[in-house]
Legacy VTK file of the C-alpha trace (Angstrom):
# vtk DataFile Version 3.0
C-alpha trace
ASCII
DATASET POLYDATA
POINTS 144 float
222.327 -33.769 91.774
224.306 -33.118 95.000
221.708 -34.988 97.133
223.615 -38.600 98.690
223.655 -40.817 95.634
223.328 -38.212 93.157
225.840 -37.891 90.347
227.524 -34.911 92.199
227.165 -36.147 95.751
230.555 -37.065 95.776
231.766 -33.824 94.761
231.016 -31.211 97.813
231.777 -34.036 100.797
235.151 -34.983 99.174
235.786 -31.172 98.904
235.339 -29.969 101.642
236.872 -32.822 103.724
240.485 -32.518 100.915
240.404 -28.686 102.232
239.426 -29.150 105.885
242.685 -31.134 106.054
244.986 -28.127 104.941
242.808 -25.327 107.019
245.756 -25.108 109.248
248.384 -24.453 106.284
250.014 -20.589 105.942
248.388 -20.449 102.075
244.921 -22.069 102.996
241.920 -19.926 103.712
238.431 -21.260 104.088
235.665 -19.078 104.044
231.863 -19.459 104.767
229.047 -18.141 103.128
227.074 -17.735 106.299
230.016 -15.673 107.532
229.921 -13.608 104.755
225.953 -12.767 104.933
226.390 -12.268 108.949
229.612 -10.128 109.068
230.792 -9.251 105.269
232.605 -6.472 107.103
234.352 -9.046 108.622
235.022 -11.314 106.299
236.830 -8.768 104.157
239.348 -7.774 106.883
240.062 -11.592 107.358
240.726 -12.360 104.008
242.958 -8.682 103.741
244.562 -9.716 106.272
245.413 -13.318 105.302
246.870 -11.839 101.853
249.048 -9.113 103.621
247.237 -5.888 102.494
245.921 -2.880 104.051
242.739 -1.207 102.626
242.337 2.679 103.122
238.989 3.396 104.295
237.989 4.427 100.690
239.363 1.195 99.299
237.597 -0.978 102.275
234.297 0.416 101.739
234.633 -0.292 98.154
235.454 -3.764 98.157
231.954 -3.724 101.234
230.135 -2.497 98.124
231.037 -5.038 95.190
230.865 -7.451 97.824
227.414 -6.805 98.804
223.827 -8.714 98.207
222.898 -5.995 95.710
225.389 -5.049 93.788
225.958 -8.848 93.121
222.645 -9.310 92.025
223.048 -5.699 89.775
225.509 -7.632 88.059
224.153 -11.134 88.404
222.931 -11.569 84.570
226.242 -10.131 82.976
228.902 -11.663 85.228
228.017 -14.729 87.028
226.986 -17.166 83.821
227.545 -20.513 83.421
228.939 -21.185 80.471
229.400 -24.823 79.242
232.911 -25.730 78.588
234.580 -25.969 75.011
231.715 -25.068 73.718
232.545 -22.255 71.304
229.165 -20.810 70.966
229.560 -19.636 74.594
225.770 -21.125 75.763
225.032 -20.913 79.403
224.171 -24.239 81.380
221.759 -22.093 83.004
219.369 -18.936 82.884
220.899 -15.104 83.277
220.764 -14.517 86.412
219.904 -18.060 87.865
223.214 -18.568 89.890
222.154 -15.374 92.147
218.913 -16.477 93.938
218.185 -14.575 96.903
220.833 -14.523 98.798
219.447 -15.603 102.433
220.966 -17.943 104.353
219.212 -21.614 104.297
217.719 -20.620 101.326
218.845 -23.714 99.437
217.832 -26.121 101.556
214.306 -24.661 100.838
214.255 -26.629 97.337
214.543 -30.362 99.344
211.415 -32.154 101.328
211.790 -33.197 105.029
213.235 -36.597 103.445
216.024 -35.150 100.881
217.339 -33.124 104.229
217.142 -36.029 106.334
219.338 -37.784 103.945
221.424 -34.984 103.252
221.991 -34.626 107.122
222.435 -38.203 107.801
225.739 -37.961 104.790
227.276 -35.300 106.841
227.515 -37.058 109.852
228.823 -39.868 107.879
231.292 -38.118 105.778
232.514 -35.353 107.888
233.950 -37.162 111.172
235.908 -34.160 112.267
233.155 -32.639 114.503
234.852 -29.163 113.873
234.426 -29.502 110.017
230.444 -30.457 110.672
229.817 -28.141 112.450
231.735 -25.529 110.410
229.525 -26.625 107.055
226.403 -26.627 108.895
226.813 -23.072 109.665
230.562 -21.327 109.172
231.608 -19.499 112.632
234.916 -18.605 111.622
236.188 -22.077 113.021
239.156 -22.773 110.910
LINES 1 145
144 0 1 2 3 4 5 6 7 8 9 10 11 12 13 14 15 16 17 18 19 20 21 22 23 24 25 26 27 28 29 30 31 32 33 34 35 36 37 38 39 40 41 42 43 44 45 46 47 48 49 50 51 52 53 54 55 56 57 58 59 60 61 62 63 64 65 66 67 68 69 70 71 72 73 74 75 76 77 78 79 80 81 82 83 84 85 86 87 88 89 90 91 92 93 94 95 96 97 98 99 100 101 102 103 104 105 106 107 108 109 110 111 112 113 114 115 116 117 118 119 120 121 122 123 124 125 126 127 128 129 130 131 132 133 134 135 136 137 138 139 140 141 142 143
């Protein structure tokens, strides 16, 4: 459970706030998944550009395509599996398909009641001080 207090609550805020620290370094990219759904377009040059490539046209529009909502979800019962580690039997931790929902932004928070985001929003504030990083993982913008 990521929620504050959960066994994984830890996890995402002490994340997040190890990489915020190094968004400035030459080999550091940080990327947003709201930034992604609102300018994928985008979001590909950026990250071709922080590697040093240039895409043809062909090779741009190809990376737009494996990169979008439904080719991902095309793909989502074959490729994105969870599969438990050292276990040699290969189960998943979770249902084919299960890891690609429906791809809208906010969509997650749509599982929590008025009181699970009031505490989730109340751990932000406490763990992310940096008023750039909170507002960056409430809703991306590029601001790194």
């Amino acid at each position: 459970e990521f929620l504050p207090g959960g066994v994984l609550s830890d996890t995402y805020f002490t994340w997040l706030n190890s990489w915020w620290k190094m968004k400035g370094e030459s080999n550091v990219l940080l990327l947003h998944y709201e930034d992604a759904k609102t300018d994928l377009r985008g979001v590909i040059q950026q990250i071709a550009d922080f590697v040093g490539i240039e895409l043809s046209e062909t090779e741009f529009d190809d990376v737009f395509e494996r990169c979008s909502w439904d080719h991902m979800k095309s793909i989502g019962g074959e490729k994105f599996d969870y599969k438990l580690p050292l276990n040699p039997d290969g189960i998943c931790a979770m249902e084919k398909g299960a890891l690609i929902r429906k791809g809208q932004i906010g969509e997650g928070l749509q599982i929590y009641n008025s009181e699970q985001k009031t505490r989730w929003a109340d751990e932000e504030e406490k763990q992310f001080l940096d008023e750039g990083l909170l507002a960056w993982s409430r809703g991306g913008g590029r601001q790194v």
